[in-house]
N, C-alpha and C positions, 0 to 999 in steps of 0.2 A: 437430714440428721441434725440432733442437736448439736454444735459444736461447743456447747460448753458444757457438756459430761465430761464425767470420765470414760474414757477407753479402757476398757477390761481385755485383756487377750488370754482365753482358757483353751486346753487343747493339750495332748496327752503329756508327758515328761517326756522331752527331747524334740521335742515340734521347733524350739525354736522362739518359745514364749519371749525369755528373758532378753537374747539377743535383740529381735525386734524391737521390744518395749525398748529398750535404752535407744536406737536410733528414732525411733517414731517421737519418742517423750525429745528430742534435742528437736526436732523436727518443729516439732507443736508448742519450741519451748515451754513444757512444764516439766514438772517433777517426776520424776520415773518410782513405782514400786514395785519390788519383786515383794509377793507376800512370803514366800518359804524366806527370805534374808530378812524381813523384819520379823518375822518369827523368830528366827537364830538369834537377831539382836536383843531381841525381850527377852526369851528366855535364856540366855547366854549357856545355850546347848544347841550342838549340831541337832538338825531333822531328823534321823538316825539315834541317836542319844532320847529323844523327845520319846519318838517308835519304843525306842527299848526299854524304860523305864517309865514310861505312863500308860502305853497304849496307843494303838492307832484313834481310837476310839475319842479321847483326850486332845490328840493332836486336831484333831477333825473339829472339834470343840475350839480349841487355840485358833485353827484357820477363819472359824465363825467370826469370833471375835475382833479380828484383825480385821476381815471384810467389814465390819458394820463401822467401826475404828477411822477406817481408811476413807468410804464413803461419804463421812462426814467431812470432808477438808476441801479446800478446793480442787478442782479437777485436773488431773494427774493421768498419767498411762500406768498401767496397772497390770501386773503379769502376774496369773495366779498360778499356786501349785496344782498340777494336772487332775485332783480328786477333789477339789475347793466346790466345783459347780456341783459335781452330785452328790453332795449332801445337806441335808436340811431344804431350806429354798433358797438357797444360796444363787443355783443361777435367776432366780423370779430376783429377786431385789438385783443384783447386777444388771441385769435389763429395766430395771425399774429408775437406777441413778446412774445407767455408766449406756455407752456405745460400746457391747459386746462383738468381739470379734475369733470368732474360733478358726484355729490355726489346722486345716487335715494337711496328713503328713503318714502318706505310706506306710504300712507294717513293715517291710523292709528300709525304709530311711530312719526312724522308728529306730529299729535294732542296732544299727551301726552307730548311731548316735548314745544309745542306752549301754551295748555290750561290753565297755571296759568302765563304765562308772560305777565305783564302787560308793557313792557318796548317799547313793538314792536308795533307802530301807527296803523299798519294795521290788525293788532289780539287783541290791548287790550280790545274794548270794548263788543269783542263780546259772544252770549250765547255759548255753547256747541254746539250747532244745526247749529248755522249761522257759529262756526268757523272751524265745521269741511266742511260747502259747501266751505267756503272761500278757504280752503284747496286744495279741489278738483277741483273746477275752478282754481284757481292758478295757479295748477299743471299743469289742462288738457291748460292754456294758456300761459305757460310758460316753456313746455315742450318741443317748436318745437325749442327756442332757444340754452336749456341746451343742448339738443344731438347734437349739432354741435362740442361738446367737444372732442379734443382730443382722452381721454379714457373716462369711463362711467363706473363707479362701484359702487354696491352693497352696501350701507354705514350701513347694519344694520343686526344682529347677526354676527357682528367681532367688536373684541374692535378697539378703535379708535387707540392704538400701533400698534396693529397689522397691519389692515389697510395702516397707515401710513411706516410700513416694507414693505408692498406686494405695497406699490407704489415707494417708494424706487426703489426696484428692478427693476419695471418696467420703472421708468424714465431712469436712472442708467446702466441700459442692465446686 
């Protein structure tokens, strides 16, 4: 593996992205980015705000931006928001400048993770019932993107240290 990309970490909303990248990025001493928080910072509107008054459509467009942004800088760990990889070719250039790494993470770890966050546009408003289908269609439609990643690990019964040790190594050799 290259070690001087960037690490990309894509994988559903609540896998565990952001967590990670901030231990892995202390790890590999660089710089950590969450893209949903530099998003917030630019456009000084929550995600949810962004959702409700431009468009998913819009937002997905701001996410483009910010990747190709981000890219250019030195290399950094990099947590993207959970829908960043399927759209445009957004994961083709992520594997193109970074060491992708997609986080799978149960439909039920998934749920317990998502079920009281009211922050996230596309799970807040919904029952128990609708958000675990949400989940699952999600997954089964945004699955065919995540596995284009690089590596592809197991993001659940290991702490997110550890974790982010056994990818270490693996970026690292």
């Amino acid at each position: 593996m290259d070690k001087n990309k960037h690490v990309i970490l894509v994988g559903m909303p609540g896998s565990g992205k952001s967590s990670l990248g901030f231990i892995l990025a202390k790890l590999m001493k660089r710089p950590f980015v969450d893209t949903d928080y530099y998003i917030i910072k630019r456009e000084k509107k929550s995600i949810a705000e962004i959702f409700d008054e431009q468009g998913e459509d819009n937002f997905r467009k701001l996410e483009r931006q910010t990747l190709l942004k981000i890219i250019r800088h030195n290399p950094s760990v990099i947590s993207t928001g959970g829908g960043m990889p399927c759209f445009y070719d957004n994961m083709d250039v992520m594997n193109e400048f970074a060491v992708t790494v997609y986080l799978e993470v149960t439909p039920e770890i998934l749920f317990e993770h998502l079920k009281n966050n009211k922050k996230r546009p596309l799970v807040r408003d919904k029952t128990p019932e609708d958000l675990m289908d949400y989940i699952n269609t999600s997954l089964e439609q945004r699955k065919q993107y995540y596995e284009k990643a690089c590596i592809s690990v197991q993001a659940y019964d290991i702490t997110p240290t550890q974790l982010a040790m056994n990818l270490y190594k693996m970026i690292n050799g």
